[in-house]
N, C-alpha and C positions, 0 to 999 in steps of 0.2 A: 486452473480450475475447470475451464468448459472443456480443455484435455482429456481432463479425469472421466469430467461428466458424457464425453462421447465413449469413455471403452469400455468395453464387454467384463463385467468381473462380476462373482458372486459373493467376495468380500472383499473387504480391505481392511491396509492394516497401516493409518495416517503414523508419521513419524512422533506422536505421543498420543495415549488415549488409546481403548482400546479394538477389537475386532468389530467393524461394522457388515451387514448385510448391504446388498445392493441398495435396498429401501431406505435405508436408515442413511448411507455415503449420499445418495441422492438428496436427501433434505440438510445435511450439514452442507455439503455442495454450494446447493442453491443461495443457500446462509449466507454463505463464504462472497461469491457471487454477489449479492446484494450490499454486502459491507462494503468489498473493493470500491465497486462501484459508485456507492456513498461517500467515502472518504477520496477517490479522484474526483468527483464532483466538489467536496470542500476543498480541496487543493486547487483546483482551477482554479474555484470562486477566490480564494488568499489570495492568487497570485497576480490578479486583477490589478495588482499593487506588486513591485519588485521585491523579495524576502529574500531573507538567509533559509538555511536549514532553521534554525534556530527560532527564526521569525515562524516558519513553516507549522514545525512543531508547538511555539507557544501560540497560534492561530487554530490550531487543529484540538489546541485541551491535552496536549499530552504531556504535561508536564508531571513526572512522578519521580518521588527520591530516592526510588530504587534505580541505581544504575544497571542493573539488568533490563529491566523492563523499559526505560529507557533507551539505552542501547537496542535493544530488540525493535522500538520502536523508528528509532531513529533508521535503524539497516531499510526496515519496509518502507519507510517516505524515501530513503536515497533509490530505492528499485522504484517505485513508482514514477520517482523525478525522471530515471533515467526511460521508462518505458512511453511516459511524456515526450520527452526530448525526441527519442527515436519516431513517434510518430506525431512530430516536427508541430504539436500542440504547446511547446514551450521553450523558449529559450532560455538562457542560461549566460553570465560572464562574469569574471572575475574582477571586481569594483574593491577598494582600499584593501584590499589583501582578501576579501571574502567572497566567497562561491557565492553567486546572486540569483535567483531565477524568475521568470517572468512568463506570464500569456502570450500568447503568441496575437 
């Protein structure tokens, strides 16, 4: 997102939804921006305590009976975990057979 929000464009065209102008990518952006931000801050704050994905996901309200949207959701927390991980704000092991993560 702060990628996006550094280049030069007079539209865009996000991978669903349609043509925006600069003005208009700049305030979905910041949107965008604000959420991430919000939802790594409730994922720290879970993991205060060691979780599964599972733990992660039912800590965060995403529980939905649509396996779509579930699966979609789940893909965004494993990116998030991992970009956690990378900057070495979490760790992670594998405990009775299940992927575990934790605060660093």
């Amino acid at each position: 997102m702060k990628l996006l929000k550094g280049m030069n464009f007079k539209y865009i065209v996000p991978s669903h939804g349609g043509i925006y102008t600069r003005e208009e990518a700049d305030k979905i952006i910041e949107l965008n921006i604000e959420t991430l931000n919000k939802i790594e801050s409730n994922v720290l704050d879970l993991l205060k305590e060691e979780k599964s994905m599972e733990g992660i996901i039912e800590g965060l309200k995403v529980l939905h009976k649509d396996i779509i949207v579930y699966t979609l959701s789940e893909s965004s927390v494993k990116s998030l975990l991992n970009s956690l991980i990378e900057r070495e704000l979490v760790i992670y092991e594998v405990k009775d057979g299940k992927l575990r993560y934790k605060r660093k």
